[in-house]
N, C-alpha and C positions, 0 to 999 in steps of 0.2 A: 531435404530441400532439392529442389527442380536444379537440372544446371541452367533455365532460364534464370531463377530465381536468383542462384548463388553468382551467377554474371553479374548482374542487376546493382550488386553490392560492390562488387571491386573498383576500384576505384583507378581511372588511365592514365599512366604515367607518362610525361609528355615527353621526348627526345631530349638529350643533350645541350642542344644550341636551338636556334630559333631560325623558322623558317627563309632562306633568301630568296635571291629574284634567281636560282640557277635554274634555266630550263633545259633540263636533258633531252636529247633528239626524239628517245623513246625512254617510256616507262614500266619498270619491269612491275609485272604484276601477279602471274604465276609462274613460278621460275624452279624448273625443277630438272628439266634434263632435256635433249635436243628435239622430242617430240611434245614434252608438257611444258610448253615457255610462249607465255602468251604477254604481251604488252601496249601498252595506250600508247598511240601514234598522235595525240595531239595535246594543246596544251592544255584542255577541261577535260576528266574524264568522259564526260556528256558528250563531247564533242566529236567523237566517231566510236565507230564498233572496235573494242578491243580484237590483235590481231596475232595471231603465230608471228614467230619472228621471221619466216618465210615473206609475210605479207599479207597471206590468208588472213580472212573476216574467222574469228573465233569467236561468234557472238555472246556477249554479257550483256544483259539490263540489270539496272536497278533504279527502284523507286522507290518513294518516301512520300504517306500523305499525311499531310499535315491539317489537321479541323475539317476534314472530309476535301480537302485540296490537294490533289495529283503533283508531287515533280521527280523528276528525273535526274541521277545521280553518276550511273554510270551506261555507257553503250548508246544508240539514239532508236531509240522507239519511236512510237508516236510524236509527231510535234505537238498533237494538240493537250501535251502538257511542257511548262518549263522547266525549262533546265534549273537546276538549285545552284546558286552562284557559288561558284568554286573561290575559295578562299587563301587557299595555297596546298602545297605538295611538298613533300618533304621522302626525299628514296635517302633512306637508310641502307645498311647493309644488307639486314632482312626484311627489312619492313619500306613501304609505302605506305605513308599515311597522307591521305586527303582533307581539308576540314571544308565545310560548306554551309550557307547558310539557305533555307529553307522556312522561306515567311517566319514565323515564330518561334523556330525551330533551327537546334544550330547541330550541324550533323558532321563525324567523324569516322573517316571508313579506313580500316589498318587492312593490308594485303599481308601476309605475314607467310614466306616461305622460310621455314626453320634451317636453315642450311648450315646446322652449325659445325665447323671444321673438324673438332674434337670429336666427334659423336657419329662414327659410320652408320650406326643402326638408323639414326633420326635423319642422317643428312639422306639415306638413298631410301628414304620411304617419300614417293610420290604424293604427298597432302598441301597442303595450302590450308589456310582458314581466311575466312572476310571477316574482320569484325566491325558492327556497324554499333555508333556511339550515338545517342540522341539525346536533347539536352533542352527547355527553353530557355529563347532568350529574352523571355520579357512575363513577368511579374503574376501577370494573370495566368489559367489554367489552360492546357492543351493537350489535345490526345495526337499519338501520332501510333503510324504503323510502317514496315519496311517489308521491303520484296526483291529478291532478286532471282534468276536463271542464268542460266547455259544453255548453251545452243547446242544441234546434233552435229554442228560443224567439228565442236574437237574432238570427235569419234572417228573422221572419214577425210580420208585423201582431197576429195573430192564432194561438192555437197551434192550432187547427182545421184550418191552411193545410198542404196536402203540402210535405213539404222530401223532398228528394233529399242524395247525398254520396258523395264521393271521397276516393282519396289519390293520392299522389304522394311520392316520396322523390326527396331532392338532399343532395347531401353534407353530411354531419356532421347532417342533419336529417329527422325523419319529417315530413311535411305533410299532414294532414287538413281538408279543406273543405268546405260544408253549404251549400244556398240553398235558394230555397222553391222550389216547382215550375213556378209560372206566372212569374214575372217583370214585372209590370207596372213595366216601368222607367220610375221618374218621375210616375208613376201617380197617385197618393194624396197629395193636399194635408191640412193641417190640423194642429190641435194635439197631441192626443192621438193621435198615431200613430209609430208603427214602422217601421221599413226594412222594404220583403217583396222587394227586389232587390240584386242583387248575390249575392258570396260571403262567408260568414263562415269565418275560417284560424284552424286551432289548431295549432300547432306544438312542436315537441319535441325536443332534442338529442340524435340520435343515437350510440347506443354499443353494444356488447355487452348493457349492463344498461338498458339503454329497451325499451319494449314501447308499440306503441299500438293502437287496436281503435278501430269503427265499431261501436255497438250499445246495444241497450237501455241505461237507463239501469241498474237495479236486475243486471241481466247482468256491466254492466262492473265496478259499486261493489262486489258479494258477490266476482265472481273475485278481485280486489285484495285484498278482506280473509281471505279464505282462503288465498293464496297468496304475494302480492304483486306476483302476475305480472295477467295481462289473457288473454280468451278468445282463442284462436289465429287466429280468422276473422272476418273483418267482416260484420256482419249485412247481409243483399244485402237482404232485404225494404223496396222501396223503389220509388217513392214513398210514404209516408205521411204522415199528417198531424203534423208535430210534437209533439201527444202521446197519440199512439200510440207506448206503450209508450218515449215520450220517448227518442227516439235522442240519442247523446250522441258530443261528437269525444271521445277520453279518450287519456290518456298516464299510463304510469306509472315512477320510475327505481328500481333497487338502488343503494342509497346504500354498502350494505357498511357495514363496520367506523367507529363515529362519534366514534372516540376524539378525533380532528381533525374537524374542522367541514367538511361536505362539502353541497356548491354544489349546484343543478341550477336551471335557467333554462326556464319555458316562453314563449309567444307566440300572444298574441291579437289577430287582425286582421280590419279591415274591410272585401274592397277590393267599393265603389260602383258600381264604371267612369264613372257618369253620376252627377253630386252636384247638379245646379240644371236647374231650365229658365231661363233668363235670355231674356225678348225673344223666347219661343216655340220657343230651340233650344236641345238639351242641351248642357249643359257639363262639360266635365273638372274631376277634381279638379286641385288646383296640382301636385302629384308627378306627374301623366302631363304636363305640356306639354310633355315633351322626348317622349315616344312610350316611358315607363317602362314596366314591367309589374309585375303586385306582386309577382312571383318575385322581379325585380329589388330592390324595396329589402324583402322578406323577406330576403334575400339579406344587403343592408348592416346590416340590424338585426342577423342571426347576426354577421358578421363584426364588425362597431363595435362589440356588446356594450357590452367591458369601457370603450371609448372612451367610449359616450353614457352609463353609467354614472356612469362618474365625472366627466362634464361635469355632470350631473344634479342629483350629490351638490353639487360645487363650487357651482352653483346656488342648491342648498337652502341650501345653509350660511352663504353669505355674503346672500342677501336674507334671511333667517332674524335676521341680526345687526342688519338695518339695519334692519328694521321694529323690529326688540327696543331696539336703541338711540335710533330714533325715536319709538316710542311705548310703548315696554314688551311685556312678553310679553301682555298678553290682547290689546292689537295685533296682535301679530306673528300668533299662533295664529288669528285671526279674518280677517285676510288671507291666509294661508297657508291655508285652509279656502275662501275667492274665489277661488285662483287658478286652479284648475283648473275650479271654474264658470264663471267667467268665457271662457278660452279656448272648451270645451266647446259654450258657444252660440254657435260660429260652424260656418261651411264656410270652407274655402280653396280658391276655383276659378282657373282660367287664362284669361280671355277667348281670342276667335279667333287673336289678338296673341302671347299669351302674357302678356297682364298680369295681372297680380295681384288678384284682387277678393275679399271678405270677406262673407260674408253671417251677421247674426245671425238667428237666429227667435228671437220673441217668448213662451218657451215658458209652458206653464199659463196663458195669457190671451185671445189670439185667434188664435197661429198666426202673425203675419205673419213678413212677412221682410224685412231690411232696414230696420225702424223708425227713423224718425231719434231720436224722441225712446226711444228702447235707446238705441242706439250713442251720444246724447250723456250718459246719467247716466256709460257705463261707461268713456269715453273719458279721464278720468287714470289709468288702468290703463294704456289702448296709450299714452297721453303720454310716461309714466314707463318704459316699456320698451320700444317702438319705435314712432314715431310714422308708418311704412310701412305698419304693418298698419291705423292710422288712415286714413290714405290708401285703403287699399285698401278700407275699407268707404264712405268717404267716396264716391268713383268713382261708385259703378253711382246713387247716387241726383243729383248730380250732370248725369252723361250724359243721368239719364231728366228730370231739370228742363227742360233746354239744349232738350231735344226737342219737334216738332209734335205730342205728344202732351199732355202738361201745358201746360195753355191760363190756369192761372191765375198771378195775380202773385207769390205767395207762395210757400213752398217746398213738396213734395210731404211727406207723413208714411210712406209705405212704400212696397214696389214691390210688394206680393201677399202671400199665403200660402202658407209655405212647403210643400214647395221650390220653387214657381212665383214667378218674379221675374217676372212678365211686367205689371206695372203697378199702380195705388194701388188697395186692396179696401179700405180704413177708410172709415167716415163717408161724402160722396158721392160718395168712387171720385175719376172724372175727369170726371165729369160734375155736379155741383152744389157751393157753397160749403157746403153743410148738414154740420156736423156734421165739420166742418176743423179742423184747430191751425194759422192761419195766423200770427199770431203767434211763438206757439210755437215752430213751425219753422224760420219763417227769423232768428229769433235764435238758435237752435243752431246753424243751417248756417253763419251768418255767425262765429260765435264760435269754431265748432271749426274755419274753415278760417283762421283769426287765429293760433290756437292752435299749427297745423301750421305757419306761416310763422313764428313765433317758433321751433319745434323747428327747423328748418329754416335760419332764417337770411335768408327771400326768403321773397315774394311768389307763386314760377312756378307751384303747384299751384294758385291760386287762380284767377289771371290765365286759366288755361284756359277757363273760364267766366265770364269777367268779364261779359258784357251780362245775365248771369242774377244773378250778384249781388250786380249795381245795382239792380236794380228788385226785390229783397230790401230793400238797403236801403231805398231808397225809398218801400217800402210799409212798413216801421218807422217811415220819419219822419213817414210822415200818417195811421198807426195804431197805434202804438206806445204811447205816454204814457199812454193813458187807453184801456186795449182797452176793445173792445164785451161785450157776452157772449157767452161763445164757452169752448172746452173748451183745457183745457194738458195735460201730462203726465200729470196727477194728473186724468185724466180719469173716475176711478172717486166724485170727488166731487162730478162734473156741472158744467154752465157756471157761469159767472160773473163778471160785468161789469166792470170796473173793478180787475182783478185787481193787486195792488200787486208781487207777486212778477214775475208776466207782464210787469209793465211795467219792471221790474229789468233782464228779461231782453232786453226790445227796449232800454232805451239803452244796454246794453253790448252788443249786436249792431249798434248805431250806432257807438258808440266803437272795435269792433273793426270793423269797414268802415273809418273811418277810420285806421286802423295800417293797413290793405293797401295801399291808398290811397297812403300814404305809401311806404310799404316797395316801392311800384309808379313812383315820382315824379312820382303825383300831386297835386301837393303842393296846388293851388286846392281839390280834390274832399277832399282830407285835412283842411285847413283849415274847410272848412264843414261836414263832418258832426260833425268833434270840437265846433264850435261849439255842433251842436246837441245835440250829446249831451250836452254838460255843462250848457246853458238848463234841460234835461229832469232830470238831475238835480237840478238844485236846485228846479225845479217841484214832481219827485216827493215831496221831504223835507216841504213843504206840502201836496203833497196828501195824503198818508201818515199825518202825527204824529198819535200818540194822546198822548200825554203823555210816560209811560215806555216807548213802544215803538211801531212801527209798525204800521200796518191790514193784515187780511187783503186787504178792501177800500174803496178811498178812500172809498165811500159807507156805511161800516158799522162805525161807532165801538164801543167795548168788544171789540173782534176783534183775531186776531192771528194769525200762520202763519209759517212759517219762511223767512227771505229766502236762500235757500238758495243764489241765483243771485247774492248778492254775492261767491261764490268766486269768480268768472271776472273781477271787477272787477280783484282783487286775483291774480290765478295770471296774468293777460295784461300786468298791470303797466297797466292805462287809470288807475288813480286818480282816477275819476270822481265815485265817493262818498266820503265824507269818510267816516277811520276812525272815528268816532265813532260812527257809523250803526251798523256791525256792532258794536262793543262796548255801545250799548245795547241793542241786540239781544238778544248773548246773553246779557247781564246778565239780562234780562227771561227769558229764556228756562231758565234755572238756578230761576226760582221756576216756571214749568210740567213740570218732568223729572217723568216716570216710575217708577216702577223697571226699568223696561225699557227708557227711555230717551224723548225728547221728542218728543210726537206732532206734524202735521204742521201742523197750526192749531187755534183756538180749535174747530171743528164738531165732532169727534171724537178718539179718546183713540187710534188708532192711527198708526204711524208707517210713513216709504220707510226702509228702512236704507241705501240710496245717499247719500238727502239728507241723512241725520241722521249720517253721514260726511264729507260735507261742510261743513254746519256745527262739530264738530268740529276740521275741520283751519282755522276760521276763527279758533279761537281764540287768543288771543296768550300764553300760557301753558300749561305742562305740566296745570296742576292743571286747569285750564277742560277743557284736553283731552280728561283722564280724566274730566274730569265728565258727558262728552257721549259718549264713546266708550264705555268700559267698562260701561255699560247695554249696547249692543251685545253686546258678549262674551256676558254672562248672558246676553240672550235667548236667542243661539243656544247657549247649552250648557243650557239650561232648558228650553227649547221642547216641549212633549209630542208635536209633530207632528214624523214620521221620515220629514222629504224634504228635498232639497238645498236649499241658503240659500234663504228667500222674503225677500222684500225688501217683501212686506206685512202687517205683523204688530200686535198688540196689546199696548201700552206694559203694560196692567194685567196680563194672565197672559199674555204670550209667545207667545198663538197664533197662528198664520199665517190670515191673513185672508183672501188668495189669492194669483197668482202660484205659482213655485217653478225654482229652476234657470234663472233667469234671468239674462243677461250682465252688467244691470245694479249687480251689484255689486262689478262693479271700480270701481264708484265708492268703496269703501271705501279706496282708493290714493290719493284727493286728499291728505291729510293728508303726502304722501310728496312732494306737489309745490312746498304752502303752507303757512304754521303753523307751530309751532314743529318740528312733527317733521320737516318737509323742512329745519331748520337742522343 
């Protein structure tokens, strides 16, 4: 049996719950890592050109004709056919599923990036599939057929750049490939950029009724609507510049007779060969460390299909349920909307070893890679789903502390910009304390490798590094309590002396130093940092109190900002502050809410949605919950700016402030860890 055929028969299982009115700012739609993460900026697919999360035109069409009737489904071609009315959207974890109706014809298109937590090999292989569903809606007979493309855009930085293209056929599937023409592999650091190396695969299931072409774009889309078929020849004129006359990979199927609901599957893939320069040398994605090719798991994508499918679905459905029963649906649907951003700003590479290493970039901010203070807002996301991929971002910075290269006492904030890992580019690099989170840092590093020994059960990933950090801690216990001024995460608000949250954050990177410590059987060195971590707490409560609420800073009474870093007191089990703390907290904090939810201190009226997730999940009630979370929700379905989650935005009207497509809103999953909704 064809695997046209054997689609043809399966039968679509429809989501968990039923479609709402949520409209997300943006809609992920291939979502696989910082350069293959392409998204709908509006609210009908049809309604503009799928785009990079940069903002870049990543062109997609698709069409559908219906009794020799042209419309348009996704991307905007031609006007001079219609748009097929969009019937609602529904973003899953991994799936986007669109439904639409199509004069007699009712059409279902699933986005399906397999990103499943459990599964390294499947999560860092760069594939996507489209699956397009078509069905009548009415009584009598119809023929229909489907078409879609990609543009030379997701090849090239820039669409000025020459792209070149091929095919190739292998069983049961047509294979079409596109890259730019110079290849600077690894080339090009920074924020606001594109892949210009490698191959971009568009593929398509082979049958009698498949057809696919290399060629103009307006060439491929008019034959389809005329015919239903595709030009017989591939445009040879090549190399050119991507848009010229924007070549397009294109496939189109004969669905036939739609009385039955008939299946057709395409496939969109990325393959890099080189994903990082780590340390001056290029490195593999995680899927080549066995010496793979991407024939190879092009290969297992055709064949597993229906398997990663319904692994997929199973997925969606049951964390679907469990954010729903932990915090309600505008919960559920605003994590379900994180999770594929979240994934999306990483790479999964293989060191020389074959180990495991994660890199996020920093995206819409400065480009870095590797940020500790990313990877620590977003890390109750990997807690909650696998604390390996924690690990694996945890490593490269890590390895680069341990080294003759990082000369200070503190922990490092990055290893470069991306995709070059090769060392710290914030503030004064490796060479000055100017302009450091030294603080900052090594209360993250020390808290999330606490964190990973709790998921764990031991000490041993810690221990690897132990002479590094000791002398983390150690420079918490004699800078800690009372920082200097100096920048934190919330670096967009400038220094600040005396910082009350900062200092939250080094004595429970004391108190987690002591749990290693312990969990290591050191029990003299466990015994006196808990000492001093808890002296320090109750120092802090003194130097802190404002009346009904805590200082932003001990020196600057009438002030206030969110202690956001009392999560980790309470998710690591230290019990260092007395619950009393966090519930006058958010007590106080219920009379500054938003409508958009609670900004980040008393200086300004915008909010992190990481951290206002975490406060959230501090709450010891449903109702508190929703009083702090469901601001959330609305933002992001209010938001007038059409780009993926920003996590810096404007309490009073929703705007994104900057940032966008950034990791750290897996921090919206704390509430999954602590609070009532992890009950």
């Amino acid at each position: 049996m064809s695997i046209l055929a054997a689609a043809a028969t399966a039968t679509f299982a429809q989501p968990g719950h039923e479609p709402g009115a949520f409209r997300p700012p943006a809609i992920p739609l291939i979502t696989h890592d910082p350069y293959l993460s392409v998204w709908s900026v509006s609210d009908a697919l049809p309604g503009n050109w799928p785009r990079h999360w940069t903002g870049a035109v990543q062109g997609m069409a698709g069409l559908i004709r219906v009794d020799g009737k042209t419309y348009r489904f996704c991307g905007t071609p031609s006007r001079d056919w219609p748009a097929a009315e969009q019937l609602s959207v529904d973003v899953l974890p991994t799936r986007t599923i669109y439904r639409f109706r199509a004069g007699p014809a009712d059409l279902t298109v699933t986005f399906l990036s397999p990103l499943l937590p459990d599964d390294a090999d499947l999560l860092s292989r760069p594939i996507s599939t489209v699956t397009v569903e078509v069905a009548s809606n009415q009584p009598d007979p119809h023929e229909a057929s489907i078409y879609l493309d990609v543009t030379g855009e997701w090849a090239v930085h820039t669409a000025d750049q020459p792209v070149r293209w091929s095919r190739a056929r292998a069983p049961d599937l047509h294979i079409l490939s596109l890259w730019c023409e110079d290849q600077p592999v690894l080339k090009r650091a920074g924020d606001d950029v594109r892949i210009d190396w490698g191959t971009l695969y568009f593929a398509a299931e082979d049958s009698p009724r498949t057809s696919s072409v290399i060629a103009g774009h307006d060439t491929a889309r008019r034959a389809f609507a005329a015919s239903g078929g595709l030009p017989a020849a591939d445009d040879l004129r090549a190399p050119r510049p991507a848009n010229d006359d924007w070549p397009v990979l294109a496939a189109a199927a004969d669905l036939g007779n739609i009385a039955k609901t008939q299946r057709f599957t395409f496939y969109v893939g990325y393959d890099d060969r080189y994903s990082i320069e780590y340390h001056k040398r290029a490195v593999r994605p995680y899927w080549r460390r066995a010496g793979a090719e991407f024939s190879d798991i092009l290969t297992a994508a055709v064949t597993h299909r229906a398997e990663i499918d319904e692994r997929a679905r199973a997925f969606d459905e049951k964390l679907m349920a469990d954010l729903t029963r932990a915090g309600g649906e505008k919960y559920a649907r605003l994590a379900a909307l994180a999770y594929r951003q979240t994934m999306a700003a990483h790479k999964i590479v293989a060191d020389i070893d074959g180990t495991m290493l994660m890199f996020s970039k920093e995206n819409f901010c400065n480009g870095c890679i590797g940020t500790v203070d990313v990877f620590f807002p977003s890390a109750p996301f990997f807690l909650y789903f696998n604390p390996e991929l924690l690990e694996a971002q945890v490593r490269p910075i890590m390895d680069y502390a341990a080294s003759p290269r990082w000369k200070f006492p503190f922990a490092p904030h990055d290893l470069g910009t991306y995709p070059h890992a090769n060392g710290q580019v914030y503030g004064g690099g490796e060479k000055t304390e100017e302009n450091q989170m030294p603080i900052e840092e090594c209360g993250n590093m020390l808290i999330l490798l606490d964190a990973i020994a709790m998921k764990r059960g031991n000490a041993d990933f810690a221990a690897e590094w132990w002479p590094t950090v000791t002398k983390w801690a150690n420079y918490l216990e004699q800078f800690g309590l009372d920082p200097a001024n100096q920048l934190c995460t919330d670096d967009f608000a400038g220094h600040l002396a005396h910082n009350a949250n900062l200092s939250i954050k080094a004595i429970i990177g004391l108190g987690a130093y002591a749990d290693l410590c312990k969990r290591l059987g050191k029990s003299e060195d466990a015994a006196k940092f808990r000492a001093t971590a808890e002296r320090f707490a109750k120092e802090w409560v003194k130097l802190a109190d404002d009346g009904d609420h805590f200082r932003l800073a001990f020196d600057k009474p009438g002030t206030w900002s969110q202690k956001y870093n009392l999560l980790w007191d309470r998710l690591l089990g230290l019990n260092l502050f007395p619950a009393e703390i966090a519930r006058k907290e958010l007590a106080y904090y219920k009379t500054r809410l938003n409508k958009y939810g609670l900004p980040l201190d008393s200086r300004e009226t915008y909010a992190k949605l990481d951290f206002a997730a975490w406060v959230a999940a501090m709450a010891e009630s449903r109702a508190d919950f929703e009083a702090f979370m469901n601001p959330l929700y609305d933002f992001a379905n209010d938001s007038k700016d059409r780009v993926p989650l920003t996590d810096w935005y404007s309490t009073t009207d929703a705007r994104c402030i900057g940032f966008r497509a950034r990791s750290v809103v897996g921090g919206i999953y704390a509430p999954m860890l602590v609070g009532p909704a992890s009950k």
